[in-house]
Each structure stands twice: as structure tokens, then as C-alpha cells.
Gaussian input, Z-matrix of N, CA and C with variables (Angstrom, degrees):
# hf/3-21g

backbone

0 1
 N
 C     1     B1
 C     2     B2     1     A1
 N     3     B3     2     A2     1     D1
 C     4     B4     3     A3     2     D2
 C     5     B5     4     A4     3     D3
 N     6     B6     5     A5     4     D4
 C     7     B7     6     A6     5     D5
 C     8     B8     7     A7     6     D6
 N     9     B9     8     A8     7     D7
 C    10    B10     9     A9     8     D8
 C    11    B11    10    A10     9     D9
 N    12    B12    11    A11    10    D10
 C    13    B13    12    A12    11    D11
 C    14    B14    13    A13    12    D12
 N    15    B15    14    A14    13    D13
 C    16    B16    15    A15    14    D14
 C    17    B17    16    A16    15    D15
 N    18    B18    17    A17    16    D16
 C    19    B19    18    A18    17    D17
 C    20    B20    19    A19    18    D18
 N    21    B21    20    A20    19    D19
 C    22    B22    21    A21    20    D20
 C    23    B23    22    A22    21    D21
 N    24    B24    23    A23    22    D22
 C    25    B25    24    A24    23    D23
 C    26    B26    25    A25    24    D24
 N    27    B27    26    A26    25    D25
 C    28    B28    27    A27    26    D26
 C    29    B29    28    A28    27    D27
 N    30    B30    29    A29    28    D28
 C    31    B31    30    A30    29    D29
 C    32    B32    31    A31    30    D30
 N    33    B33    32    A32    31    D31
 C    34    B34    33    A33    32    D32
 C    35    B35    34    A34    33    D33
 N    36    B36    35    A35    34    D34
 C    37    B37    36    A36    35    D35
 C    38    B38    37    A37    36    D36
 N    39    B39    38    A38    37    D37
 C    40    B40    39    A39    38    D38
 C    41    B41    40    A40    39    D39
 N    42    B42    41    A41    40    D40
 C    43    B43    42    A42    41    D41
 C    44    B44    43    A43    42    D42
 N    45    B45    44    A44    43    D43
 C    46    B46    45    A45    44    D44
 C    47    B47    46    A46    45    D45
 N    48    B48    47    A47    46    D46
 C    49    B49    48    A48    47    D47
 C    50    B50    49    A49    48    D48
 N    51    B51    50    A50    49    D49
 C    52    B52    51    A51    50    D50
 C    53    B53    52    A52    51    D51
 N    54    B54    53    A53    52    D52
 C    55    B55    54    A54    53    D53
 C    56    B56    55    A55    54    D54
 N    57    B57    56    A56    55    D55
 C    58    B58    57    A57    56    D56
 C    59    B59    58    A58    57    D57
 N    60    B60    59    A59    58    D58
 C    61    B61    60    A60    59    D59
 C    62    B62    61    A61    60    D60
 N    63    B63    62    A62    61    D61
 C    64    B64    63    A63    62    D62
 C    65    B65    64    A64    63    D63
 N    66    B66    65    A65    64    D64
 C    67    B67    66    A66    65    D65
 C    68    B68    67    A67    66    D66
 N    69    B69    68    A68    67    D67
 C    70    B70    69    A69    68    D68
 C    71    B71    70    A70    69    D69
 N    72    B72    71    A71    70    D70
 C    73    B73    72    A72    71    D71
 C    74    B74    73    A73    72    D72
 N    75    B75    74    A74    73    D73
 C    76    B76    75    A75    74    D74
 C    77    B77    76    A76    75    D75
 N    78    B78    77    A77    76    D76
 C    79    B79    78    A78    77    D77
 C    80    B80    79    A79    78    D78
 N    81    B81    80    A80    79    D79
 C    82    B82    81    A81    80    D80
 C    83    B83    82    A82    81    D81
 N    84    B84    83    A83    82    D82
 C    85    B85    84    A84    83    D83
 C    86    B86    85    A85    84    D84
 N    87    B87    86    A86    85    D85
 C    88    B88    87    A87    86    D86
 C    89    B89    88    A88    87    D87
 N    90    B90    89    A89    88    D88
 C    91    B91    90    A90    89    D89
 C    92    B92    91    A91    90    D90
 N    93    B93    92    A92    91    D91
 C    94    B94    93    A93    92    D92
 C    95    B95    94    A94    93    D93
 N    96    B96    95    A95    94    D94
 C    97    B97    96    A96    95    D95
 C    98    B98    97    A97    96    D96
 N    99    B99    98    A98    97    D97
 C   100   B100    99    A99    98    D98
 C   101   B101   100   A100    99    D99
 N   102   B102   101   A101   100   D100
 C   103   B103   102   A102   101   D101
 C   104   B104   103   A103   102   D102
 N   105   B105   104   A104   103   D103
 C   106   B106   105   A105   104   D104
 C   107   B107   106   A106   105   D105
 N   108   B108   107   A107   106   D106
 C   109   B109   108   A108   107   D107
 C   110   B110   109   A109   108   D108
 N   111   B111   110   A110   109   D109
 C   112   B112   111   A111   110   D110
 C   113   B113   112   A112   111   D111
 N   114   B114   113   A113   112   D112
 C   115   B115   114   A114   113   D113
 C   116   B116   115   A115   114   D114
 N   117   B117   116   A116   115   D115
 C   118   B118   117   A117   116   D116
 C   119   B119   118   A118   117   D117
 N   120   B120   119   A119   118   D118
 C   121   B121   120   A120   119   D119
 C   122   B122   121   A121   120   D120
 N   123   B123   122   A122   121   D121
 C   124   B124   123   A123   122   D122
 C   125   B125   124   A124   123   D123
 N   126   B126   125   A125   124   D124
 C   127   B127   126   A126   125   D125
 C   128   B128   127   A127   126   D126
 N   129   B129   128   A128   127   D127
 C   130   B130   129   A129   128   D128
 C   131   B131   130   A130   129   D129
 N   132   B132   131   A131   130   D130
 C   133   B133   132   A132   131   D131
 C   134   B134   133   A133   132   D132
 N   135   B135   134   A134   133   D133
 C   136   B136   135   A135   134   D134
 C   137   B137   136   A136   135   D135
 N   138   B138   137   A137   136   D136
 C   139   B139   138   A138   137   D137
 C   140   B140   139   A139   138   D138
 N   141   B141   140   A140   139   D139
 C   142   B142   141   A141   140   D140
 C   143   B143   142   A142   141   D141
 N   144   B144   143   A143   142   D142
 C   145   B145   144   A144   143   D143
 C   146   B146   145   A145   144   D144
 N   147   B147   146   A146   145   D145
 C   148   B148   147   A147   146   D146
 C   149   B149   148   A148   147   D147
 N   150   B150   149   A149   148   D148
 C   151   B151   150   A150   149   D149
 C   152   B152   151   A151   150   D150
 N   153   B153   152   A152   151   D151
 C   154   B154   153   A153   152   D152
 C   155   B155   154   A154   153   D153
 N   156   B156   155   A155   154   D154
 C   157   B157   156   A156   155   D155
 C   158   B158   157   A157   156   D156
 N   159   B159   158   A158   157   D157
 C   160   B160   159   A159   158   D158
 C   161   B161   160   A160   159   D159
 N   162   B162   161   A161   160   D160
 C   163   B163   162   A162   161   D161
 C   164   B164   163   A163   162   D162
 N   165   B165   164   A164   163   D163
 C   166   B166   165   A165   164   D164
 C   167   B167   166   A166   165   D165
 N   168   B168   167   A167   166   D166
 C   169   B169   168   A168   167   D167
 C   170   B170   169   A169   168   D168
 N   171   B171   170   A170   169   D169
 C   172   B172   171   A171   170   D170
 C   173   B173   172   A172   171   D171
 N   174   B174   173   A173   172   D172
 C   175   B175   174   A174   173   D173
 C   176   B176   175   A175   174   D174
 N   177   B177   176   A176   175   D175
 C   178   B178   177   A177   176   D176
 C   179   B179   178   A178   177   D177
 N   180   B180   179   A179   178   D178
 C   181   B181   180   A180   179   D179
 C   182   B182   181   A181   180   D180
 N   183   B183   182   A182   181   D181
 C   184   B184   183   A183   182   D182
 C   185   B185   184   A184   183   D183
 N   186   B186   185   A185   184   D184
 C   187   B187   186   A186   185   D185
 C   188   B188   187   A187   186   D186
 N   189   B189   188   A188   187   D187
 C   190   B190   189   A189   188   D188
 C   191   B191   190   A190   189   D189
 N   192   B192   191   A191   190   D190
 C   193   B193   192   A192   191   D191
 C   194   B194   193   A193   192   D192
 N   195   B195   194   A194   193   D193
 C   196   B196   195   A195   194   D194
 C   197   B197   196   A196   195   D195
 N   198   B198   197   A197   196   D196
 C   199   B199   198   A198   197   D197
 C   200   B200   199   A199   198   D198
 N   201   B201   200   A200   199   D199
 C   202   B202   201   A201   200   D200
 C   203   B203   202   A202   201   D201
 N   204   B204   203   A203   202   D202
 C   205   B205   204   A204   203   D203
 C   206   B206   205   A205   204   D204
 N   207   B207   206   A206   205   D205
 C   208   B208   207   A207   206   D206
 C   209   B209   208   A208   207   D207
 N   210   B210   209   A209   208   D208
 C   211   B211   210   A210   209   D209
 C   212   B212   211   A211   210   D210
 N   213   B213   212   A212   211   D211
 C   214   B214   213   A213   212   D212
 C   215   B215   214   A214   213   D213
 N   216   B216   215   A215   214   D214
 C   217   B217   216   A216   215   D215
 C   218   B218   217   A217   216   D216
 N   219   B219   218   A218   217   D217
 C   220   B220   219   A219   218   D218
 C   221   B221   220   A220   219   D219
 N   222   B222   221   A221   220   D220
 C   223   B223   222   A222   221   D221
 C   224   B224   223   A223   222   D222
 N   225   B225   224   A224   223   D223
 C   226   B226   225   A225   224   D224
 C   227   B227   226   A226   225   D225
 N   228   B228   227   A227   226   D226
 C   229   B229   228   A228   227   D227
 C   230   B230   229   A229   228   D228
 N   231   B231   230   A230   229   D229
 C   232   B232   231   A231   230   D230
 C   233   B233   232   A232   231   D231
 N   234   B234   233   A233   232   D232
 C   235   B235   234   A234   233   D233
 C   236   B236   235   A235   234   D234
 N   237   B237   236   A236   235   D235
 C   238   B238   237   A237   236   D236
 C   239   B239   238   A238   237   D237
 N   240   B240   239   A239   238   D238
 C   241   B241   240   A240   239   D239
 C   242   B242   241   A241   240   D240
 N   243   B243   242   A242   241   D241
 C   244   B244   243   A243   242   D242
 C   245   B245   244   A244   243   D243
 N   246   B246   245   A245   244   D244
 C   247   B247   246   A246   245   D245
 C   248   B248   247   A247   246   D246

   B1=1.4591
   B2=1.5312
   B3=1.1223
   B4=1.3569
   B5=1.3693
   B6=1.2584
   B7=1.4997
   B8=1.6661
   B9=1.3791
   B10=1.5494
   B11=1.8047
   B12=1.3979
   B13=1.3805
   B14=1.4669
   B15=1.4120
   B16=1.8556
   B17=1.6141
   B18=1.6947
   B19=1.6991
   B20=1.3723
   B21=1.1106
   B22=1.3463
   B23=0.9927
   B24=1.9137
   B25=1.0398
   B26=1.3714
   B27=1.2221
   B28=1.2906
   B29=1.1791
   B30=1.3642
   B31=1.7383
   B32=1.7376
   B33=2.0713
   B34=1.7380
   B35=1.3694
   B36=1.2696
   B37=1.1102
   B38=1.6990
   B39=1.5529
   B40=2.1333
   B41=1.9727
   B42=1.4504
   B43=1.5839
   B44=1.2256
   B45=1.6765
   B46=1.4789
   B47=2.1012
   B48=1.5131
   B49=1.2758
   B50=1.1969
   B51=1.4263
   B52=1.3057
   B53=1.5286
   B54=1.3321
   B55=1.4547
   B56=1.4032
   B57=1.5133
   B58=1.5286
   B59=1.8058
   B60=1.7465
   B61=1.8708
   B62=1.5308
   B63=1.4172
   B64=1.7138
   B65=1.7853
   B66=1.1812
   B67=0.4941
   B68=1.9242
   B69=1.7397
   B70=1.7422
   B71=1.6643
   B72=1.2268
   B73=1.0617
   B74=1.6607
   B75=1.4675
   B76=1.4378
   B77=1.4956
   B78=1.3912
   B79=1.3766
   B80=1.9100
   B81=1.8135
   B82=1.5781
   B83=1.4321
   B84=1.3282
   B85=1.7421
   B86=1.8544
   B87=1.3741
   B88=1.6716
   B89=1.2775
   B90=1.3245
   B91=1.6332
   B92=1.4649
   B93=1.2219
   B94=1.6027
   B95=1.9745
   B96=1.0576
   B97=1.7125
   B98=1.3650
   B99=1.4796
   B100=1.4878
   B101=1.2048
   B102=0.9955
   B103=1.7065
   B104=1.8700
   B105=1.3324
   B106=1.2839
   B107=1.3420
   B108=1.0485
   B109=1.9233
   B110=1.6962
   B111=1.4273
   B112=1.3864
   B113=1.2648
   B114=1.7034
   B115=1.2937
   B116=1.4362
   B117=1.2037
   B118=1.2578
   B119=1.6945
   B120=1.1306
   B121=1.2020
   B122=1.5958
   B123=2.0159
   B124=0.5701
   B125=2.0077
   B126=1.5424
   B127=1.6638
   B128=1.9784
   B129=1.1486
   B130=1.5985
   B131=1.8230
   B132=1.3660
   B133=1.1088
   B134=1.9155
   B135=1.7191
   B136=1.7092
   B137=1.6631
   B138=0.5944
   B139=2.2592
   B140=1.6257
   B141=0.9330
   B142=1.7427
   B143=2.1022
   B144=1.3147
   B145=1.2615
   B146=1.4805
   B147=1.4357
   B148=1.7986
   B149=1.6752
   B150=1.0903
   B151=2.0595
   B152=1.4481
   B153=1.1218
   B154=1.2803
   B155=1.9383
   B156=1.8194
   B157=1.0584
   B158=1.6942
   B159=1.2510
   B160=1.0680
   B161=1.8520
   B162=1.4777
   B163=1.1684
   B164=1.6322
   B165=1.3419
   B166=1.3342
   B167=1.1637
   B168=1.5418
   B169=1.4188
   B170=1.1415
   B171=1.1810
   B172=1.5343
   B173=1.8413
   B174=1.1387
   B175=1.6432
   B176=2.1906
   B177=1.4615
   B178=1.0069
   B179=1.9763
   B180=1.5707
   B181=1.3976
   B182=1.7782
   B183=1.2111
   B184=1.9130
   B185=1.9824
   B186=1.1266
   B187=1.1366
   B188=1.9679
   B189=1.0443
   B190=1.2148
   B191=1.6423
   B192=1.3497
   B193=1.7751
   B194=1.2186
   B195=1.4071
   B196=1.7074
   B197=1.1206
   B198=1.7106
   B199=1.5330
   B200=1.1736
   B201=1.6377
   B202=1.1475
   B203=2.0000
   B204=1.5331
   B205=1.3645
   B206=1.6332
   B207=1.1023
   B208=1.5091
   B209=1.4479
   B210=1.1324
   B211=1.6732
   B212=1.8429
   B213=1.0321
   B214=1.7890
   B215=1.8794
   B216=1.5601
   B217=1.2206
   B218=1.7801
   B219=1.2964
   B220=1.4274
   B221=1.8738
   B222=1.0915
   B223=1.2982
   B224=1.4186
   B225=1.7034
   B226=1.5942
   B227=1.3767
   B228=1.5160
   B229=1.5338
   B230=1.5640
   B231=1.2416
   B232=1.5152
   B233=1.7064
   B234=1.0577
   B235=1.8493
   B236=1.6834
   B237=1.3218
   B238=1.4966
   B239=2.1754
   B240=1.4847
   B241=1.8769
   B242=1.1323
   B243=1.3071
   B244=1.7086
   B245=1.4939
   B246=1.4280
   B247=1.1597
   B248=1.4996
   A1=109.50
   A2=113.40
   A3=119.33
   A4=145.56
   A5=163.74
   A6=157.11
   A7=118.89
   A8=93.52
   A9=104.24
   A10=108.83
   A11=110.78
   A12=132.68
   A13=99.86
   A14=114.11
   A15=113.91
   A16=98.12
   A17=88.66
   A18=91.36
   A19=112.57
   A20=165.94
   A21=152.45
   A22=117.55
   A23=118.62
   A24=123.63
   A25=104.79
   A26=129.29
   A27=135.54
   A28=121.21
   A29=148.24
   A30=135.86
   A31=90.33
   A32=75.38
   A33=98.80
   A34=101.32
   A35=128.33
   A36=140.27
   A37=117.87
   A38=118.45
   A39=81.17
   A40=78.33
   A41=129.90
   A42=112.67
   A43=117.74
   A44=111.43
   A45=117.17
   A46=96.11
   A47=104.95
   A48=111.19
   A49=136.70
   A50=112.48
   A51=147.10
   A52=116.63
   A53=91.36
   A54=113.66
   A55=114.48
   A56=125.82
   A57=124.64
   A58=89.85
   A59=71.84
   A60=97.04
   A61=126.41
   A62=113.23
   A63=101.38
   A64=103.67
   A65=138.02
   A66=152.98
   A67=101.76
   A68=112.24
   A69=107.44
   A70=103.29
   A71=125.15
   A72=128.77
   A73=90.01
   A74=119.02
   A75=131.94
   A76=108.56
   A77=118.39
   A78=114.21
   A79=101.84
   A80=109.78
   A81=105.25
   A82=106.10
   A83=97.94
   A84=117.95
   A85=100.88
   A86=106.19
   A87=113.79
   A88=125.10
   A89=112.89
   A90=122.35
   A91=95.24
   A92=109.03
   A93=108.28
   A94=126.43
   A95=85.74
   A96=106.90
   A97=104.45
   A98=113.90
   A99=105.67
   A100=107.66
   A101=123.02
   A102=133.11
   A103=102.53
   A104=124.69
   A105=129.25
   A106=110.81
   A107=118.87
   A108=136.42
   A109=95.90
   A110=109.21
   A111=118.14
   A112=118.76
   A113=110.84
   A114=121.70
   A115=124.24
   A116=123.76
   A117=133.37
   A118=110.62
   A119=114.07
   A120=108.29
   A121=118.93
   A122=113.55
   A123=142.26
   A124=115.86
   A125=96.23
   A126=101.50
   A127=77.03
   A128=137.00
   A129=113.59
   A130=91.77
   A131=120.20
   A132=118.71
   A133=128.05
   A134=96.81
   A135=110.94
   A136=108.57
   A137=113.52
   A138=100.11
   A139=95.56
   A140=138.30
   A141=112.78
   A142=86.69
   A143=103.96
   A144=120.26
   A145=129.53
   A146=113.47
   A147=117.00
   A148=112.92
   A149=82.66
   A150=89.65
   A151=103.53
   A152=92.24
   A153=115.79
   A154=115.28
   A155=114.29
   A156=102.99
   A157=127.78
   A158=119.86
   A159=121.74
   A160=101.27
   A161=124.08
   A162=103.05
   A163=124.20
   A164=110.69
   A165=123.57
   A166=131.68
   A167=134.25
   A168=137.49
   A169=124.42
   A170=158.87
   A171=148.15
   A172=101.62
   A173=84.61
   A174=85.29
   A175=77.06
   A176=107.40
   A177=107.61
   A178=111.11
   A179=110.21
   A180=80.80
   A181=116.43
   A182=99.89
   A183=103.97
   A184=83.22
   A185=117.76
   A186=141.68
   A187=120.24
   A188=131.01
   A189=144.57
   A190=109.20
   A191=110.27
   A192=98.86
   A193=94.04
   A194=131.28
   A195=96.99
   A196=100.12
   A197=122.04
   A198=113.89
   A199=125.57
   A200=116.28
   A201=154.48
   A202=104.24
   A203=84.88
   A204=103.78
   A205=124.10
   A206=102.64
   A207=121.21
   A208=98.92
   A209=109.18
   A210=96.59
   A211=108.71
   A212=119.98
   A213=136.28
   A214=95.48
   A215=118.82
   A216=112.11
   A217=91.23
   A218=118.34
   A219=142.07
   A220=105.23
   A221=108.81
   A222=124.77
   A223=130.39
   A224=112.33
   A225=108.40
   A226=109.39
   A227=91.50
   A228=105.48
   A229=107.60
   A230=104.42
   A231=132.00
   A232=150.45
   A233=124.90
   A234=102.16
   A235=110.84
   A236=97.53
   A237=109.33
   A238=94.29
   A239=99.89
   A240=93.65
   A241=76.35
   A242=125.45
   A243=156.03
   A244=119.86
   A245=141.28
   A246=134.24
   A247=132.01
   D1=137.90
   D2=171.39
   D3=-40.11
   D4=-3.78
   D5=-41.47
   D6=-57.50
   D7=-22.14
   D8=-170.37
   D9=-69.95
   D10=-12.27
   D11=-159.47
   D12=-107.22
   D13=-18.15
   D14=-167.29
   D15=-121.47
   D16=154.02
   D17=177.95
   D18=-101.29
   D19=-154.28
   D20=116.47
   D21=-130.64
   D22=143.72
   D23=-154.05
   D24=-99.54
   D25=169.82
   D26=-178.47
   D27=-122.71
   D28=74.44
   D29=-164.13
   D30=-117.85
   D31=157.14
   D32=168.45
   D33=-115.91
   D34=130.65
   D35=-176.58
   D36=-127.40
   D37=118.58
   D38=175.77
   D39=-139.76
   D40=26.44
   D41=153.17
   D42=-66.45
   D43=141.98
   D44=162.35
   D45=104.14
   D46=-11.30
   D47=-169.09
   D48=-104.53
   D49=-3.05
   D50=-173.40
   D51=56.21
   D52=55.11
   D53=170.76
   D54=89.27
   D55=-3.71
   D56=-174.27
   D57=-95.61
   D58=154.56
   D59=177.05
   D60=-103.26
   D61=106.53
   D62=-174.06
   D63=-97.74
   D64=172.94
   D65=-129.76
   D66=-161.60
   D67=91.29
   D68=-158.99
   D69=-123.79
   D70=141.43
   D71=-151.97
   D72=-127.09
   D73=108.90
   D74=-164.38
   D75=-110.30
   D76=163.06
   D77=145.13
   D78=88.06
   D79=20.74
   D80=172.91
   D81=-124.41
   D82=119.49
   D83=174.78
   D84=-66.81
   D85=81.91
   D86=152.57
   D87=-152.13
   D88=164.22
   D89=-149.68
   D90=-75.97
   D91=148.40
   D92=177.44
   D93=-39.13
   D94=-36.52
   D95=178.56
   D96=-58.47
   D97=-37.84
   D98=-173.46
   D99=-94.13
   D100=-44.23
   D101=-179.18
   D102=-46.17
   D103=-35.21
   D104=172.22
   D105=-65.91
   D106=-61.88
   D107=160.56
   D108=-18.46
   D109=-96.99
   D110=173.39
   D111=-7.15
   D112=-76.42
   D113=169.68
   D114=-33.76
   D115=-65.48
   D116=165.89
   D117=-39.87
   D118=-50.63
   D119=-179.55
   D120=-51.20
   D121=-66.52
   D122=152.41
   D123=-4.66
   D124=-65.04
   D125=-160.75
   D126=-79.21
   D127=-12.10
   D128=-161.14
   D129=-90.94
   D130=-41.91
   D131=175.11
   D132=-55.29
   D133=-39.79
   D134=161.01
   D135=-76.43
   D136=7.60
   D137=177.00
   D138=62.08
   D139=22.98
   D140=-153.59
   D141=-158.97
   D142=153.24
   D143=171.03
   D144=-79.38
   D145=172.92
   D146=-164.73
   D147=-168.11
   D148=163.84
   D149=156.22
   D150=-148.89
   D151=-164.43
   D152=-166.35
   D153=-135.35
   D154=74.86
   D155=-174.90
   D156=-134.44
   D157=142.84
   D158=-177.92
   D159=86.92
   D160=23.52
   D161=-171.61
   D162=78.78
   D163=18.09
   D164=166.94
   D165=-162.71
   D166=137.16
   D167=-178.60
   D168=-20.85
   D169=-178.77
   D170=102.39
   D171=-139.04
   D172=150.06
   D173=-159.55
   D174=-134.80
   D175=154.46
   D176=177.48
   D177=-89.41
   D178=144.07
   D179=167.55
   D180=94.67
   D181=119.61
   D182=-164.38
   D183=-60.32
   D184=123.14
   D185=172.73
   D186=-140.20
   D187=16.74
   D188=-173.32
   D189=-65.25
   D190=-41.44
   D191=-173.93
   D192=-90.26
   D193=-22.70
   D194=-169.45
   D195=-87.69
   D196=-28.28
   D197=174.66
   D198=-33.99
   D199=-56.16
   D200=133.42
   D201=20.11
   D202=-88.79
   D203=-176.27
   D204=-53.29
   D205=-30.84
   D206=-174.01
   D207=-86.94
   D208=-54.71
   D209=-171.61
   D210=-69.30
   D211=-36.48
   D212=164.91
   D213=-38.05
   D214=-48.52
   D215=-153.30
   D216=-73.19
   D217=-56.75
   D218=-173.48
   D219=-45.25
   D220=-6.08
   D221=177.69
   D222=78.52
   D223=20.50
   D224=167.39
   D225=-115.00
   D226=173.82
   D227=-169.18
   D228=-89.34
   D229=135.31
   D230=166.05
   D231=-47.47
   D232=26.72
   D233=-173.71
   D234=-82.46
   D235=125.67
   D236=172.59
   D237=-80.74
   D238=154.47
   D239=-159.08
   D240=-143.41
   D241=-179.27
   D242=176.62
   D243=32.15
   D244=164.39
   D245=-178.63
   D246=-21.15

């Protein structure tokens, strides 16, 4: 699907992590290849590291508005979600 067609979600998450906060971007229908792309992009725009698992972002580090911004520029739609 196109980006213009997908929303993406925005959560802060840091259970299971020993207290650190990542920052996971849920809810985008793309092929693994791209979802890595993204990522990469993503962690070059935050200064800070990531993977790519289970079919969703995680970026290290409260990073939500610039994620935000970057993914807004790339042409999908936005909800920042959880605390």
C-alpha cells in the first residue's frame, strides 16, 4: 500500500526493558525490505539505534515527534498513542 493510504501508529513503550523507553511505530503494511529501509532512515534522522521486530519499528529513546515529522514528510498519516 502506498503511504498516503496507511496511518502509523506511534507508541512509547519501555516494559520487558529494564526501565528504558523505545519509541515503536505499529500498524504499516510493508514488506520486510522496506520496513528495514524506513528504519534506517528513521534511527539516521533520531541520532540513536533500532530494529526492526515482529513487523514493527522500535527506535531507541522517546523519539515520537520527530518520528512524527519524518514519517508526515514521506507522506503518511500520523497518530502519536500511549503515554
Amino acid at each position: 500500500m502506498p503511504p498516503q493510504q496507511q496511518t502509523a501508529y506511534l507508541h512509547r513503550e519501555s516494559g520487558g526493558r529494564g526501565g528504558k523507553v523505545v519509541s515503536v511505530v505499529k500498524n504499516l503494511v510493508l514488506t520486510e525490505e522496506d520496513l528495514k529501509t524506513l528504519a534506517k532512515k528513521l534511527k539516521q534522522e533520531c541520532g540513536t539505534g533500532g530494529t526492526v521486530k515482529d513487523g514493527m519499528i522500535e527506535i531507541q529513546g522517546e523519539h515520537r515527534q520527530r518520528m512524527a515529522d519524518v514519517l508526515t514528510k514521506l507522506g503518511y498519516k500520523v497518530k502519536i498513542a500511549g503515554g
